[in-house]
LOMAR-465990 format. One record per residue (C-alpha): residue in three letters; x, y, z. Coordinates in steps of 0.001 Angstrom, whole numbers, plus 524288, in hexadecimal, padded with zeros to 5 digits. Last residue first. Layout:
<pts>
AlaXYZ;...
</pts>
This chain:
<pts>
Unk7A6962E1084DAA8;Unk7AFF62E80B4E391;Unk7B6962DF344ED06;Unk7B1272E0C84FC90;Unk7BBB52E8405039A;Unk7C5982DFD350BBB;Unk7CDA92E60251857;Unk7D7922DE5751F0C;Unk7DADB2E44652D57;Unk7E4CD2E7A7534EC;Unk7E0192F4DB53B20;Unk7D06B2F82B53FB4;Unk7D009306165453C;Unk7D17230CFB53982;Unk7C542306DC5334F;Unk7BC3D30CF453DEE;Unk7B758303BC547D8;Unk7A9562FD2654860;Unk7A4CE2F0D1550B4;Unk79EEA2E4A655183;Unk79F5F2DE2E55E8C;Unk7A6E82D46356766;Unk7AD502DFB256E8B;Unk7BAED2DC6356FAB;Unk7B9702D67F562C9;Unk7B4C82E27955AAD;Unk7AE0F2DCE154F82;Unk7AFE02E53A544AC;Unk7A7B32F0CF539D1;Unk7B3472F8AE535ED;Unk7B237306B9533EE;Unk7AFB43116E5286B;Unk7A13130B0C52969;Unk7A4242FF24527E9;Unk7AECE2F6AA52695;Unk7AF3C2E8A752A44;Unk7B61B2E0B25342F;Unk7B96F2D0EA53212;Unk7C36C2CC5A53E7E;Unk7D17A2C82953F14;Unk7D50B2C37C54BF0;Unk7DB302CD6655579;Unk7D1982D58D55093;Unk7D9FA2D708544D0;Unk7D3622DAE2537F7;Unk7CB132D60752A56;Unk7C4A62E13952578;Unk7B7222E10B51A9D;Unk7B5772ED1F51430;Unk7A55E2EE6751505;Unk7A4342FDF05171C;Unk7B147303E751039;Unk7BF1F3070251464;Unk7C50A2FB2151A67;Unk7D3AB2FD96516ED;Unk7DE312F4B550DD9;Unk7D61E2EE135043C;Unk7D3652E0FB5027A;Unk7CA412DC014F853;Unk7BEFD2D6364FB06;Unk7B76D2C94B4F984;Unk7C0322C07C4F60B;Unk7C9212C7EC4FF03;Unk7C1A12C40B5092B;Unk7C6192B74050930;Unk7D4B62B98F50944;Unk7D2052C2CE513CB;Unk7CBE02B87F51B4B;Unk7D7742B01A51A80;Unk7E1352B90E51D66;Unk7D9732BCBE52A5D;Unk7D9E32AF0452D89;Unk7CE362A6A252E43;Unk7C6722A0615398D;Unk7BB3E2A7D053967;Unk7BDA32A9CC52B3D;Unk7BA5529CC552705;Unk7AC022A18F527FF;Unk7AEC12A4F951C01;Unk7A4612AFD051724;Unk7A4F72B4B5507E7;Unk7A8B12C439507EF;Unk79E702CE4850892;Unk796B22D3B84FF46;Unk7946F2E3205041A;Unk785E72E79D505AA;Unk78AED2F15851083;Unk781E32E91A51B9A;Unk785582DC5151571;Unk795B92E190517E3;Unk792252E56F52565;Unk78B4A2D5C652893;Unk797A02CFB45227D;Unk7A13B2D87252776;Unk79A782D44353586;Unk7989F2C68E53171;Unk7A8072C54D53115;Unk7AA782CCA253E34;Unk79F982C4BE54566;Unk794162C85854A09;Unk7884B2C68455273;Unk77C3F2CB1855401;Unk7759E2BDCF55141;Unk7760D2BECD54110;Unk7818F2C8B45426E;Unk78A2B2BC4353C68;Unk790002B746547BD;Unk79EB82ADDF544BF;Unk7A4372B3CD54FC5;Unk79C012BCCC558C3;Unk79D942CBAF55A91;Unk791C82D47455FF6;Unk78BCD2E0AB5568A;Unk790B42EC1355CDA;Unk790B02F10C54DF8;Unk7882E2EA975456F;Unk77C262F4C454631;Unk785A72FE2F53FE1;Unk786672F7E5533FF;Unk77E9730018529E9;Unk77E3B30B5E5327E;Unk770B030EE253984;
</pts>
């Protein structure tokens, strides 16, 4: 079995953090990027509420920017309407579909307007 492939169909609930089955978009990057043995970014819980520009902002203390998810653990900030996390895996993106309520995978092509940040080299 894949590395992360147990999380997909996994159901959608805000502010879940897999403990109960559950997850949101944030705890899903965070669970994938534990999985790849990635750091990941501080946690705000401020970013429920936050702006897009806001959470980029943060996450560049973390990352840099860079203009296309192309590697396992790029973090990607999109439209969908609201902004939502998503991470790559897997020459895809690792989201939560909201028509659904689930996680899901797409290939990077499909996902358009997002922010992408790749952890900073140490």
């Amino acid at each position: 079995m894949s590395l992360c492939n147990d999380l997909i169909g996994m159901p959608y609930e805000l502010g879940a953090d897999g403990s109960n089955g559950k997850i949101d978009c944030i705890h899903l990057c965070y669970e994938v990027l534990d999985r790849l043995g990635i750091d990941k970014p501080k946690f705000k819980k401020s970013w429920y509420q936050a702006t897009t520009r806001e959470v980029a902002r943060d996450l560049l203390s973390w990352g840099s920017r860079v203009k296309t998810a192309e590697y396992d653990g790029d973090i990607l900030l999109f439209k969908q309407p609201d902004w939502a996390f998503a991470v790559t895996w897997q020459t895809g993106i690792l989201y939560i579909n909201r028509h659904v309520k689930t996680v899901r995978w797409c290939s990077v092509q499909s996902i358009k307007n997002y922010h992408c940040f790749r952890m900073k080299s140490s």
